[in-house]
N, C-alpha and C positions, 0 to 999 in steps of 0.2 A: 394640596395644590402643588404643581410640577409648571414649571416655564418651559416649554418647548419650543423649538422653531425647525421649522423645513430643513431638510437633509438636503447637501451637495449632490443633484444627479450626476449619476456616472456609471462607469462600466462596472459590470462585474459587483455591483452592489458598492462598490470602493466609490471614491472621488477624485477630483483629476483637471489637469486644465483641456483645453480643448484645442487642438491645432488641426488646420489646414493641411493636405497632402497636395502638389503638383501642382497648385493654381497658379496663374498667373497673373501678368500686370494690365492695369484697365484704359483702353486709350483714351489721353487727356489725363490721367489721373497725375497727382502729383510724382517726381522718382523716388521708386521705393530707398527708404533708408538702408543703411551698411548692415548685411544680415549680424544676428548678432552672435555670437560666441557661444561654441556648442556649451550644453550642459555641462559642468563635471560629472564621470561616472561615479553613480551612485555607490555607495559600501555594498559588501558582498551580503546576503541576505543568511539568514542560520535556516536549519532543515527542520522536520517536523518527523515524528517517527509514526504521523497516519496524514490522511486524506485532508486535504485545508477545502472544506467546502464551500465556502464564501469568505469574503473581504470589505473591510469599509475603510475610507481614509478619512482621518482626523478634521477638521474644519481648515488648520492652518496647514494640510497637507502633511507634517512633520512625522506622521505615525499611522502607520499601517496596522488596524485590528485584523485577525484571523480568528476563521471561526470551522470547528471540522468537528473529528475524529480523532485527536492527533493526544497524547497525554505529556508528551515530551519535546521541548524547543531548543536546538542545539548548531554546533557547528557539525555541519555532516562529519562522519566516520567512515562511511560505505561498509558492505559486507563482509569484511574480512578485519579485523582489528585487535592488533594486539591489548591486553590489559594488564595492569602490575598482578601477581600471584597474591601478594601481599591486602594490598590499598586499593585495589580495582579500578586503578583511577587508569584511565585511556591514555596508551602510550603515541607519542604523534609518531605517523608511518601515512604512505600514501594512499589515497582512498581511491574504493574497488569500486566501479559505480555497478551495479548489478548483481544477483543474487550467485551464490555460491555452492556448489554440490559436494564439492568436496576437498577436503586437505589433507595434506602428508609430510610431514617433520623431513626433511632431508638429511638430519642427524650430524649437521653442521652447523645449526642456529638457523638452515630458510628454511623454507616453505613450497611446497606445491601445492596450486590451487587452479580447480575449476572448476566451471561452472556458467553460466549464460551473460557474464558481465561484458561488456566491450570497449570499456577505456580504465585504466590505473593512474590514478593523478590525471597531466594531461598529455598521455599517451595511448593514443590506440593498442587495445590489448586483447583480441577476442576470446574469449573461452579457455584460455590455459595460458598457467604464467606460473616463474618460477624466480621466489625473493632469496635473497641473498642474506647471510646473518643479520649485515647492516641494517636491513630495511631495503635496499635498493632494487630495481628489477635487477634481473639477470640477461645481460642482453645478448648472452655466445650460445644461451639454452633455445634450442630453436626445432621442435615437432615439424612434420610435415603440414602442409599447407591445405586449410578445411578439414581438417579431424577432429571433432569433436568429441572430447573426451570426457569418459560418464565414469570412470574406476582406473584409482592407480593404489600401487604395491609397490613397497623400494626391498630389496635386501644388496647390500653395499651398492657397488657401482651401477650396479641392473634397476631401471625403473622399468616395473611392466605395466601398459597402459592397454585400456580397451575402450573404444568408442567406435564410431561413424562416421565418414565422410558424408559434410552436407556440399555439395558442389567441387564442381572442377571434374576431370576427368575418372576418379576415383567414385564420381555421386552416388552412394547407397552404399558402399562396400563399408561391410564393420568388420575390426579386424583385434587380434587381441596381440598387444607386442613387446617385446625387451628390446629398450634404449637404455644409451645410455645416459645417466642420472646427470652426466656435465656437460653434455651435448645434445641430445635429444637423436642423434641417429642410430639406427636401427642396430643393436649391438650382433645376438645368435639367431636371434628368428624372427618369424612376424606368420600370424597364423589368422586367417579369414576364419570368420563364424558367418553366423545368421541375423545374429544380433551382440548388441553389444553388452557388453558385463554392465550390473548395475555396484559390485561389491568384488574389491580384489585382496587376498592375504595369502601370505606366502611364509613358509616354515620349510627348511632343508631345503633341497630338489623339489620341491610340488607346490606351484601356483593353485591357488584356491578362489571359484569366481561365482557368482551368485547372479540371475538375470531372466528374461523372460524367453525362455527356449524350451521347447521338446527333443531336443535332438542338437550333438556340437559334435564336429567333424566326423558327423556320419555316423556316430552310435547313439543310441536312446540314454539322455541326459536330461533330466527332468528340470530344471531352475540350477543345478546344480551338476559343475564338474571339476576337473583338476588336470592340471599341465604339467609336464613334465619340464622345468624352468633351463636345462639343459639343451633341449631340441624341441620343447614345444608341443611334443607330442602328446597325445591324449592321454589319460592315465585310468587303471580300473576303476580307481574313488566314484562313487554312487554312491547317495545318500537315502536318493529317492526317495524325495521328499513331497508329503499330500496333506490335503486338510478338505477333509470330508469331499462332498459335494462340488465344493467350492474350490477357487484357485489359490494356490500357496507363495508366498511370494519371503524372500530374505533382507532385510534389512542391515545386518552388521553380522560379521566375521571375524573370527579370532582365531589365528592360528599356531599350535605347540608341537614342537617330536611328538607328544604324548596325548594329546585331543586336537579335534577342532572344532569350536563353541562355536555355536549357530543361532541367530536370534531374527526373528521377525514374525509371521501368521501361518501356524501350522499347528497338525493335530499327529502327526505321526512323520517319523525318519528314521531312517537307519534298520528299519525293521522291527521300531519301539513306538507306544503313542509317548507324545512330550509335548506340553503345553507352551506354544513358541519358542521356546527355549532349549538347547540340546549339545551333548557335549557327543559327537562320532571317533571312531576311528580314522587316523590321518590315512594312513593306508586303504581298509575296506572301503569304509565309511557308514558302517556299522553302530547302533546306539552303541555308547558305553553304559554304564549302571548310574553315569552324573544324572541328576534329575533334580531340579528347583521343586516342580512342584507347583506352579504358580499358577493361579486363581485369581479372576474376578469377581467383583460386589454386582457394578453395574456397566461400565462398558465391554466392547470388545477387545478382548485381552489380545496383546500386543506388545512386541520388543524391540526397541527403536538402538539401542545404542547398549557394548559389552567390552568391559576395558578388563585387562590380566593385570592384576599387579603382583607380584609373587605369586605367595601360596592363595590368594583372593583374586577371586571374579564378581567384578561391579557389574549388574543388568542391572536397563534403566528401562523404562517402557509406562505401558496401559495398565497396570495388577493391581491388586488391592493387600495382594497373600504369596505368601512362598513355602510351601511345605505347613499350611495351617498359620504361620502367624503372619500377625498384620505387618505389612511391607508394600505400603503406597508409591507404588510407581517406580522405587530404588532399591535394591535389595542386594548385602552381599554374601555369598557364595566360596564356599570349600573349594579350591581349584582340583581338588582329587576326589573328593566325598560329594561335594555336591548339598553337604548341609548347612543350612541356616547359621549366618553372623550372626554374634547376640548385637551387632552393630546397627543401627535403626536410626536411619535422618525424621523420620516422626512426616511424609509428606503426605498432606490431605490436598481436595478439591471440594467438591461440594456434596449434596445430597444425594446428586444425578448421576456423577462423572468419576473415575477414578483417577488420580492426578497425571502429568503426563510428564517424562522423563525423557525426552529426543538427542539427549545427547553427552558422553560423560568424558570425562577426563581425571587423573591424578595425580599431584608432585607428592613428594615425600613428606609433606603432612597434610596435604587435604587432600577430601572428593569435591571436585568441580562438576556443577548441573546444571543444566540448560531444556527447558520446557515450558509447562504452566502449572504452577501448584502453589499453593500456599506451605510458608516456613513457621515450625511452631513458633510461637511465639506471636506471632505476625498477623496482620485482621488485611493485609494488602495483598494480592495476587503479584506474584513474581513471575520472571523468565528467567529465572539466574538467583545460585547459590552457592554457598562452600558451608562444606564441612568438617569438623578436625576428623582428622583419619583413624581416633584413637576413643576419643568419645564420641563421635557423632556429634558434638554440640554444634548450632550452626553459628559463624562466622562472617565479623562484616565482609563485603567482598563490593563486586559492581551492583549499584541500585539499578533494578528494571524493572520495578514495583510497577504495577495497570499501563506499563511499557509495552507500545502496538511490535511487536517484531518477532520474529522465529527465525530461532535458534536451531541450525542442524548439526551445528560439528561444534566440538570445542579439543583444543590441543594443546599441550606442556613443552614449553622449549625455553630451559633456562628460567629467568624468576617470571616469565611470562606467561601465561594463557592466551591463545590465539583463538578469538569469538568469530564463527563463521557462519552464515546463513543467508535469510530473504531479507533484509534491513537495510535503509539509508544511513538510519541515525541510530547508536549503542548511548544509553545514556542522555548527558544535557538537563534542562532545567524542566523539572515539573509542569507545566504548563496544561489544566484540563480542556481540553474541549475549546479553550477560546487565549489568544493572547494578544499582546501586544509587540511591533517591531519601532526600534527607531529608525526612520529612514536615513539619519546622517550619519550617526555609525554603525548602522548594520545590527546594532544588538536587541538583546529581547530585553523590554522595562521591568521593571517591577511591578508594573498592570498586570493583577492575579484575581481575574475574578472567580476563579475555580467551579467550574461546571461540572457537579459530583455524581459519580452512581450513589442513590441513596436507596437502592431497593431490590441489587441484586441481578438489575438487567444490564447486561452489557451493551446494550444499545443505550441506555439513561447517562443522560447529561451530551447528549450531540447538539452540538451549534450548527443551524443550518443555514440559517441567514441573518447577517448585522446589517446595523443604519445606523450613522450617527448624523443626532440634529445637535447642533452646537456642543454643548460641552458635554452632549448626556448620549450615550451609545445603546441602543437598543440590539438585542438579541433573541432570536426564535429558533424554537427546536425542539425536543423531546430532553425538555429540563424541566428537574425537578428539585433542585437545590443550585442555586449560582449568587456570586456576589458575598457570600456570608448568611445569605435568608431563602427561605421556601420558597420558591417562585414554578409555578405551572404556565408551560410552552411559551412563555415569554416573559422579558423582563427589561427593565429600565437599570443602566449600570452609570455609575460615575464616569466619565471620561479619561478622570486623572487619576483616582484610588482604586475604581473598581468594583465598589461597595455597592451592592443593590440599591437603589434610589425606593422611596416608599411606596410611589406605585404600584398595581398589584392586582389587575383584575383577575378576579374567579373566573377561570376558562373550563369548560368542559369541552371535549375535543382535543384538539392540536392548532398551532398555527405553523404554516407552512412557508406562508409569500406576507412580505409587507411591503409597503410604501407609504409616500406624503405628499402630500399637494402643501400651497404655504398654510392653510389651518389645523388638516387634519392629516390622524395618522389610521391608515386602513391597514383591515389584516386579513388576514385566509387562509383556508382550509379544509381540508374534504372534510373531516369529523366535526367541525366546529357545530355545536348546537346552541351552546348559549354562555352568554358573556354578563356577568354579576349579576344570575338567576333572572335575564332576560334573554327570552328565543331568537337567535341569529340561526339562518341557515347557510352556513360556510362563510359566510361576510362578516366584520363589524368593521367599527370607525371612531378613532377617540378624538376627542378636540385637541389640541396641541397645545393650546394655553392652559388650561385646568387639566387634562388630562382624564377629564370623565369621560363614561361611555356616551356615543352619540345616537340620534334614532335613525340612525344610516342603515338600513336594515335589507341591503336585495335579499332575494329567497335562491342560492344555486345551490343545494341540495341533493349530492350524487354527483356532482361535477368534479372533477380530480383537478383543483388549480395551482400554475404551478408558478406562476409570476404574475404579479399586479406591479402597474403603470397608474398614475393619477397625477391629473391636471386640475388646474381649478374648472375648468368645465367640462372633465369624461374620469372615470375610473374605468381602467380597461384591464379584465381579465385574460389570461391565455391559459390555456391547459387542454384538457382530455375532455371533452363533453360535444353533444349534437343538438342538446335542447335547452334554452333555459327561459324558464317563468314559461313553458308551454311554446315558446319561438324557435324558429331553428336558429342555432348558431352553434358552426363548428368552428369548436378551438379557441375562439374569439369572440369576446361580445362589450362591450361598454356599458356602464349607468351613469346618471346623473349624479354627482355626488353630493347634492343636498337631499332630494329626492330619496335617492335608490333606485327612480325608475330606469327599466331598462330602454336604452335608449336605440333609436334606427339602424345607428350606423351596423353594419353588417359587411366585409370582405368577400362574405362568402367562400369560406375557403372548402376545398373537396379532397377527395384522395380519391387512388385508382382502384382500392380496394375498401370498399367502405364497412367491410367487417373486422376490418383492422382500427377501425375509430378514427377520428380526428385529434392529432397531439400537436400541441405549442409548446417548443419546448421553453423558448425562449423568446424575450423582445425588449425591444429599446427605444426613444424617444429622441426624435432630433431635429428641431427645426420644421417642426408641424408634419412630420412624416413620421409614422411608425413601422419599424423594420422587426421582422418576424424570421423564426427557422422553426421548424419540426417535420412533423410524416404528413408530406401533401404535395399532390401535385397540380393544382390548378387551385388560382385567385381571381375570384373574380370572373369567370369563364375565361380566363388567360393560363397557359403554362406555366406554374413556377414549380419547382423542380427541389423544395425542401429549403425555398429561400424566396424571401420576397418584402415586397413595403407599398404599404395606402397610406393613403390622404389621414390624419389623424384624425379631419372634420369631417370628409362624406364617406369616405371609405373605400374611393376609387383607387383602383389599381396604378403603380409607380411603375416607370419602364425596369426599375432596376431589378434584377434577379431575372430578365427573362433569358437571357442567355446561359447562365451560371445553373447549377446543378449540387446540392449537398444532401448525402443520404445518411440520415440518424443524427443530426448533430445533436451539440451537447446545449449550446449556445452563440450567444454575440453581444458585441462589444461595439458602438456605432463612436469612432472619434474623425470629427472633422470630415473628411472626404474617403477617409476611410472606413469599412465594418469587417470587424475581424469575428469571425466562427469557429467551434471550437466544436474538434469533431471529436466522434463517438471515442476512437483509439490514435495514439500516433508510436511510433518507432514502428521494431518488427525488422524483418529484412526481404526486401531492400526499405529502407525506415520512411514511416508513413509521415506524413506533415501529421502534428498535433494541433495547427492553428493555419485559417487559411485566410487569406486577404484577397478583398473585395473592395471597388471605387464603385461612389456613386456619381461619381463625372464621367466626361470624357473621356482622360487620361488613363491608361491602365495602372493596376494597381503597382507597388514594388513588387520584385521576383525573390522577396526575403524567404528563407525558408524556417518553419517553425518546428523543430523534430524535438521534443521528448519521449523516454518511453514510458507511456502510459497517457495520460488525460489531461485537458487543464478544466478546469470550473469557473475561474473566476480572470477576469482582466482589467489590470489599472491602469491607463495611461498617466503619465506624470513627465514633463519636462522631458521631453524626446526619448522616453523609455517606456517600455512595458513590464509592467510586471505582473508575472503570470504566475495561479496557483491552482492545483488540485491535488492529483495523485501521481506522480511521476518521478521518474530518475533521468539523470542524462544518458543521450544516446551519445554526445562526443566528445562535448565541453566543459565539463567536470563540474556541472549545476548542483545549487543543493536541491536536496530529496523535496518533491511536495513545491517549493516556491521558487522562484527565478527571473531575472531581470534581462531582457531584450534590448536591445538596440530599438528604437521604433523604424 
């Protein structure tokens, strides 16, 4: 037996109070009282290192459950983030909101970095930026204005850089150049291409560039050529480089007087075949006799990252083999001979896959790795390792164990490792699939009900949608272990410990949407078939006070549902479907929910291409009207344009949405006089609203703008704020990764 009661409706799955937007005073009514004193702003929120795909708020408000993708709950780091060499513990420096392409030691303690981020801390910073030993920007270091830069190269005071202009009078022009490294102005040349370098290294006199060209300043130059770092000019160096049929492309560069090691997807260079991996003549560009030798089990072999340390060359890549012996993914290398280290990190993956190795680095006693492989010893998948440089043993270092994030670069400066890649969050606290926040101080609880992969799929243990009725939080999704106990596609969790509650129906299928009316709790699912070896077809219903199955039993069977609404007198489905129990209804249909029968009410909704189906994507309940978005354009035989709302009792058409127009959204959020929608994308440039507001009054809506880059899923209102979660970074305001708090 289970005591259940009805869940707080509200947005976004969460709960929330409910306020008024714009209205005004009633004549005759009594004078309104002294408004009252804004909120305090709320504590700042911690980040998520994946997708927060839905949300529910606590009964007393106080606590915000998350439910995603996400493995890790922390205070953001952004994509570029120093670590101790030592202890891996995150050193504090300011964070890069947006993903990183590449970094370069300045050989003074900073850093150059770029890559597609557009704020550092809270400074506008688009695409290239250069720190200073301290940590601080560099604010005298100044590129020319919209150059986008994809490769840079330092030798002393010369930084040579290659990108594209996006905008301004220069638009399209990629150009390959020497600045200088304290100033950014142009120091001996600057040389136009066709495109731009993907990979810059430089040794003596000869700049070395790797990209996607046929041809650089007018001679046949296949992915590969070399400058004359003096004037720029073109150089004989050809490597001419092929792989088979297909296109050959470079990945990392390493440049010597005496070689230059070549790494990424290729079958022949220099005039030799070499299995991605190659060591040329600096001059001709000619095979030398180096050869690794390296081999695949089962993927396609591949070289992501090659670091020189002396007489050793570190490749890190896609392999399984280096000259015959086993060398997963790491492998190191005779910088003259080209023979086999008896040195061996031991890295596996799985049955399928050979482990992946995207990024390497070395101080003078370890190798630093950044990828996906498992560490001997180890039953966790990692992105991040060390290893002694003398035994191979591996070494604690940064945990990023079943850690959502990729790693492209890693760099040695001083006792630090500098982590750069596509991530919000490096590290933070364990957190699977589902946690808890406290909303007064911002931090994550000790609510761990751990939603485990137990079988191998990396999809297993997503939380896709929470509800909490009083003190007990319910959970759906493609779980198969959470709480501490076995639970399939859904499960009943403590509110305060976390611990599975002993509920526990037999599901075959999935459940995808849930809700509650005050008795019952309903569920859904396109696979659903049957619920404790009785026949549901995508429906059931549990009582809420015992928590047994109910005989609540519609038949929608093929219907793709992707939200359920229930009142004590309709259950209303939305999703993907044209017919159900033999009726038309697209997108939308209602039952009785003691019955199950399907009931009249019908919207009628259409679309202008009816081979594209009828999709709901979303909907929400307020005030006897229910408000809808998905792919459609007429309700009712009336325009509505991917947004709309009926009567929640007959089904008649609302005036509102008939002016308005939203295409693809994600969802909505109905508070008070206001309905916020939450569209397909947002940033980009020039940056797209991620969330868009809509009155259902008179009054127009506010002119607030809502830019993240990327998506929101889920929306709380709470005490004159929104709080907003899905997949996103900030586009200005230095949000954390995944969740973030608005002003309402």
């Amino acid at each position: 037996m289970m005591c259940l009661i009805a869940n707080i409706a509200a947005c976004g799955g969460g709960g929330g109070t409910t306020q008024s937007a714009g209205g005004g005073s009633t004549a005759g009514a009594p004078s309104p009282s002294p408004a009252p004193p804004p909120a305090p702003a709320p504590a700042a929120l911690p980040g998520t290192d994946g997708a927060i795909l839905t949300t529910a708020l606590s009964a007393d408000a106080k606590t915000l459950y998350i439910g995603g993708e996400f493995t890790h709950v922390g205070t953001p780091t952004g994509s570029f983030v120093p670590v101790d060499a030592n202890t891996g513990a995150v050193v504090q420096h300011l964070v890069v909101n947006g993903s990183i392409r590449a970094q370069l030691a300045d050989g003074t303690g900073g850093w150059f970095i770029t890559g597609s981020f557009t704020t550092i801390g809270n400074t506008s910073q688009a695409g290239f930026a250069h720190f200073k030993a301290d940590g601080s920007l560099d604010n005298e270091f100044y590129l020319a204005p919209n150059l986008t830069v994809t490769a840079m190269a330092l030798n002393g005071s010369d930084l040579y850089v290659s990108g594209c202009y996006q905008g301004g009078a220069r638009n399209g022009q990629c150009i390959v150049e020497d600045v200088d490294a304290a100033t950014g102005s142009v120091l001996k040349w600057s040389v136009g291409a066709n495109t731009s370098a993907s990979h810059l290294a430089v040794s003596g006199n000869s700049l070395y560039m790797s990209g996607s060209f046929q041809t650089f300043a007018g001679a046949n130059r296949f992915n590969m050529a070399a400058l004359d770092t003096r004037t720029g000019a073109l150089l004989p160096w050809n490597p001419n480089i092929g792989y088979g049929a297909g296109v050959p492309f470079v990945n990392a560069i390493v440049a010597s007087s005496s070689a230059v090691f070549i790494g990424g997807q290729f079958t022949t260079i220099g005039g030799a075949t070499r299995n991605s991996v190659a060591a040329v003549d600096p001059t001709s560009g000619q095979a030398l006799a180096w050869d690794a030798k390296l081999s695949t089990t089962h993927s396609a072999l591949e070289v992501y990252a090659i670091v020189q340390d002396g007489s050793t060359i570190y490749v890190g890549g896609v392999f399984s083999s280096a000259a015959g012996q086993t060398r997963g993914g790491l492998v190191a290398l005779d910088a003259t001979t080209g023979a086999v280290s008896p040195w061996s990190a031991g890295l596996s993956l799985d049955a399928y896959d050979d482990p992946l190795v995207a990024a390497l680095t070395v101080n003078t006693g370890r190798v630093f790795v950044g990828g996906q492989f498992f560490v001997p010893g180890s039953s966790a998948l990692t992105h991040t390792a060390s290893f002694d440089k003398v035994s191979a043993a591996p070494l604690p270092w940064l945990d990023a164990q079943d850690q959502n994030i990729a790693i492209k670069q890693l760099g040695v400066a001083g006792s630090q490792v500098f982590v750069g890649g596509d991530f919000a969050l490096l590290g933070g606290l364990a957190r699977s699939r589902v946690a808890a926040i406290d909303l007064t101080s911002g931090q994550v609880t000790t609510w761990d009900p751990d939603s485990v992969n137990t079988d191998g799929d990396s999809s297993t243990g997503v939380v896709s949608q929470l509800l909490v009725s009083g003190s007990t939080v319910y959970a759906a999704g493609i779980i198969t272990h959470i709480g501490g106990a076995d639970r399939y596609a859904i499960a009943a969790l403590d509110g305060t410990t976390g611990a599975a509650l002993p509920w526990s129906p037999q599901i075959v299928g999935g459940v995808t949407t849930m809700t509650s009316s005050s008795t019952t709790l309903f569920v859904g699912g396109a696979g659903l078939t049957s619920v404790n070896g009785q026949t549901r077809g995508g429906l059931a219903a549990f009582d809420l006070v015992s928590g047994q199955l109910t005989s609540w039993a519609p038949n929608v069977t093929g219907a793709e549902i992707v939200r359920l609404l229930a009142t004590d007198s309709a259950v209303y489905i939305g999703g993907a479907f044209a017919t159900i129990d033999g009726q038309p209804r697209h997108g939308l249909a209602a039952f009785d929910p003691s019955s199950g029968a399907l009931l009249p009410w019908n919207p009628d909704v259409e679309t202008m291409d009816p081979t594209s189906g009828f999709n709901i994507s979303d909907m929400a309940l307020s005030s006897g009207t229910l408000y809808f978005v998905g792919d459609f354009s007429t309700v009712g035989g009336q325009s509505r344009i991917g947004i709309a709302a009926v009567d929640s009792g007959t089904g008649a058409v609302d005036s509102f949405g008939a002016t308005s127009a939203v295409i693809h959204p994600r969802g909505l959020c109905v508070n008070g006089n206001l309905v916020y929608v939450e569209a397909d994308q947002g940033g980009g440039t020039p940056p797209a609203q991620a969330v868009f507001i809509f009155s259902t009054a008179k009054n127009p809506p506010p002119a607030t703008q809502y830019i993240v880059q990327g998506w929101v899923d889920s929306i709380v209102p709470l005490n004159g704020y929104l709080y907003f979660a899905g997949q996103f970074t900030d586009s200005a305001t230095g949000l954390a990764p995944n969740i973030t708090i608005y002003p309402q």
